[in-house]
N, C-alpha and C positions, 0 to 999 in steps of 0.2 A: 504494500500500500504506500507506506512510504516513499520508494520507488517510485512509483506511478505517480507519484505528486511533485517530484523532483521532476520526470520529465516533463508532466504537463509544464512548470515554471519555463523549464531550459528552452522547450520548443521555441515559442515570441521573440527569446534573446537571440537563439543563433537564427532563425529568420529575419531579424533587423539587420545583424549581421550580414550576411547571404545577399540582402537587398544591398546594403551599405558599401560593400563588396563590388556590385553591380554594375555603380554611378559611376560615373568618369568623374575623375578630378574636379574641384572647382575650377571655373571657370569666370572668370571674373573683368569686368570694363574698364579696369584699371590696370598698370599706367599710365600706360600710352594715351592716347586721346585719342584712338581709334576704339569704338565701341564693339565687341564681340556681338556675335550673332545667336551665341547659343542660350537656349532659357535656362531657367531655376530652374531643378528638378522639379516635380509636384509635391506639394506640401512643405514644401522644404522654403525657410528664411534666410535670404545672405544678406550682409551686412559687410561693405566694401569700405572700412576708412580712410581718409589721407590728412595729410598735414602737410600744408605747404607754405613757401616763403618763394613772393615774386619781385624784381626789384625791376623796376622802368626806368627812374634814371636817380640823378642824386636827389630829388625835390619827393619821390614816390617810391611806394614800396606797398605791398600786397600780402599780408599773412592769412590764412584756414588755417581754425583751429578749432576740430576738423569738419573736413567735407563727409558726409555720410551718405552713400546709395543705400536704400534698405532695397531689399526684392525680394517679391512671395510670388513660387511656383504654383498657377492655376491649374496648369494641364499644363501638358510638354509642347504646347503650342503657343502659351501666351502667360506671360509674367505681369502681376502691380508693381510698378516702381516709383518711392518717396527721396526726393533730394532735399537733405539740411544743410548747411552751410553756416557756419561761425566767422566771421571776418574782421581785421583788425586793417586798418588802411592810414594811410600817411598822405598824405598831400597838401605841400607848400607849407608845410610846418602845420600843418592840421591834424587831429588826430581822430578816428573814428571807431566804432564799434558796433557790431552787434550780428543779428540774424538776418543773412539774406531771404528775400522771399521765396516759402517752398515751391517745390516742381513734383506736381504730382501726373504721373502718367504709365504708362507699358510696353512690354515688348510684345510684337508678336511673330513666328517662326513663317517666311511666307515660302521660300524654297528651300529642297534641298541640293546638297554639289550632286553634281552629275555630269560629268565630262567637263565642259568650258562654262558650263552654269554655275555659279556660285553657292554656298550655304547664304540664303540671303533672309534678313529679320529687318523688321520695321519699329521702330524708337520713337514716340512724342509723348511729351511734354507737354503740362500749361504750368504757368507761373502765376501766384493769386498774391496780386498787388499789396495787400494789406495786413498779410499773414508773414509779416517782418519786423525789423527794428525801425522806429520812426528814421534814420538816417540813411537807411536803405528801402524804403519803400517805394514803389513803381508807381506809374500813373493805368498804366491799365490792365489787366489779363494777358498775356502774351506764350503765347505756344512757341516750340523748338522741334523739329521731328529729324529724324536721317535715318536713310535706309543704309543697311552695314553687310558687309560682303567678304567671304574670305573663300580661299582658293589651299586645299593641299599642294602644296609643292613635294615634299615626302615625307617620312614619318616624323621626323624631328624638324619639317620647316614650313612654316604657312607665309599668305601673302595677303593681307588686309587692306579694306579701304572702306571710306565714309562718305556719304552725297547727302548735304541736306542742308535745310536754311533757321535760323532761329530771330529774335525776335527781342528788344533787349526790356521791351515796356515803359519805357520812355519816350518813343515817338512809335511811328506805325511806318518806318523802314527796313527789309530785312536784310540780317545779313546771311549770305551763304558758305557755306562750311564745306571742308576738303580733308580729309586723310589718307596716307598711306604709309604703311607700316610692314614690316616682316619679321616676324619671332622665329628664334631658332629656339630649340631644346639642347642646351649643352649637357646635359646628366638628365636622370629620370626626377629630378628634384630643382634644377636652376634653370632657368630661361632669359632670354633676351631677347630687344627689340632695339632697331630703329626707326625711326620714323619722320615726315615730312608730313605740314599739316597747315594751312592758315584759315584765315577770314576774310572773304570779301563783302564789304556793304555793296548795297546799291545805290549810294552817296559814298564819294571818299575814296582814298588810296587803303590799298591792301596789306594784311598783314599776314606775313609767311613765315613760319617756324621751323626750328628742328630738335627733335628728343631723343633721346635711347636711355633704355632702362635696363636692371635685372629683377628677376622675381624668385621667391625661393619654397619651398611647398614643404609644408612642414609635416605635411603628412593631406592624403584627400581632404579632408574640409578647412587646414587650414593655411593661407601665405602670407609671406613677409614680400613689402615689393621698395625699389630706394629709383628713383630717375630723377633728371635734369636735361634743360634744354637752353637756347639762345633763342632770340629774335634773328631774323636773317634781311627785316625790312627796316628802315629808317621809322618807321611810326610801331615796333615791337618791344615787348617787354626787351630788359637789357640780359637777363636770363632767371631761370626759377631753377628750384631744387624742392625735391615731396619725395616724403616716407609715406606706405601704408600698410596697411593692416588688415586684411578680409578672410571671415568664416561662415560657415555656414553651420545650420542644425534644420533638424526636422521634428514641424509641431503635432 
């Protein structure tokens, strides 16, 4: 009897297990600024931190502390995603503080790779003006979307990229948005990227970057990730540097 009660217990464990086993590593939209394609598992919570320091020139400067994606798996085809953001900013001897306004929205899985087609998912965003620090508050509602695309190159190399326009809530001009990026796997544990990436308004000169990172996996649900990038245009930050931190569980 005994017995039989022990294994009634055991079954549940090693089948979470088994399931746990299952999942592909986390997969996560951080470092880079290239957004992955792939969903949360189902049911399952990730929680993506970073913490960064941007400096544009000697008068400005730019800290998160920190940015947080949360993401809850619906089905294997569509993810809720919440963005918080803590910011601390400088300008011209100014000093500021507080909560940027949230970005509440989803992913959803629209293709998969198959020969020259991509793994292709769809990203938007709305941003709610009022749901911030009175020093960061927008003037209106303002959406952000990008469709995001990656290609196997082979078992240890992919090839990324981003198309989409966002919205900054301040006036009703958009600006559109470009990545490309390519992660290698050096060990079954480190990764790396580099990447090209700007912002073009539809008023105004453009602003074109470049980044590379490492990422470290401390085990399936959780990583450590460290990047830094430059401006590469006359109107670009002077350069940034972000640690983060992303795991995941299942509710």
């Amino acid at each position: 009897m005994k017995k039989s009660l022990f294994l009634l217990f055991l079954l549940p464990v090693l089948n979470t297990n088994l399931i746990a086993q299952d999942l592909p590593s986390i997969q996560t939209d951080r470092p880079d600024q290239t957004e992955c394609p792939f969903i949360t598992p189902r049911h399952y919570f990730q929680l993506e931190n970073g913490f960064s320091y941007e400096k544009n020139n000697f008068q400005s400067e730019l800290i998160v502390v920190p940015s947080t994606l949360t993401r809850f798996g619906i089905t294997n085809y569509f993810e809720l995603r919440l963005i918080t953001e803590f910011v601390i900013s400088r300008e011209n001897e100014l000093n500021y503080s507080g909560i940027n306004p949230i970005l509440i929205g989803f992913k959803t899985r629209l293709l998969e790779e198959k020969g020259i087609i991509p793994t292709t998912s769809l990203i938007a965003h709305i941003g709610f003006p009022e749901v911030a620090s009175s020093d960061y508050r927008a003037n209106y509602y303002y959406p952000e979307f990008r469709f995001t695309m990656q290609h196997t190159l082979s078992d240890r190399q992919t090839l990324s990229y981003n198309l989409g326009a966002e919205w900054n809530g301040i006036d009703k001009k958009p600006t559109f948005i470009y990545t490309l990026t390519t992660g290698y796997s050096l060990t079954e544990k480190i990764g790396a990227y580099i990447e090209f990436y700007g912002f073009i308004p539809q008023i105004g000169e453009a602003d074109h970057r470049f980044d590379l990172g490492l990422t470290y996996l401390f085990n399936p649900n959780h990583q450590f990730d460290v990047s830094g990038g430059f401006g590469l245009s006359a109107n670009s930050p002077e350069y940034y540097l972000a640690l983060g931190y992303s795991f995941r569980f299942k509710t």
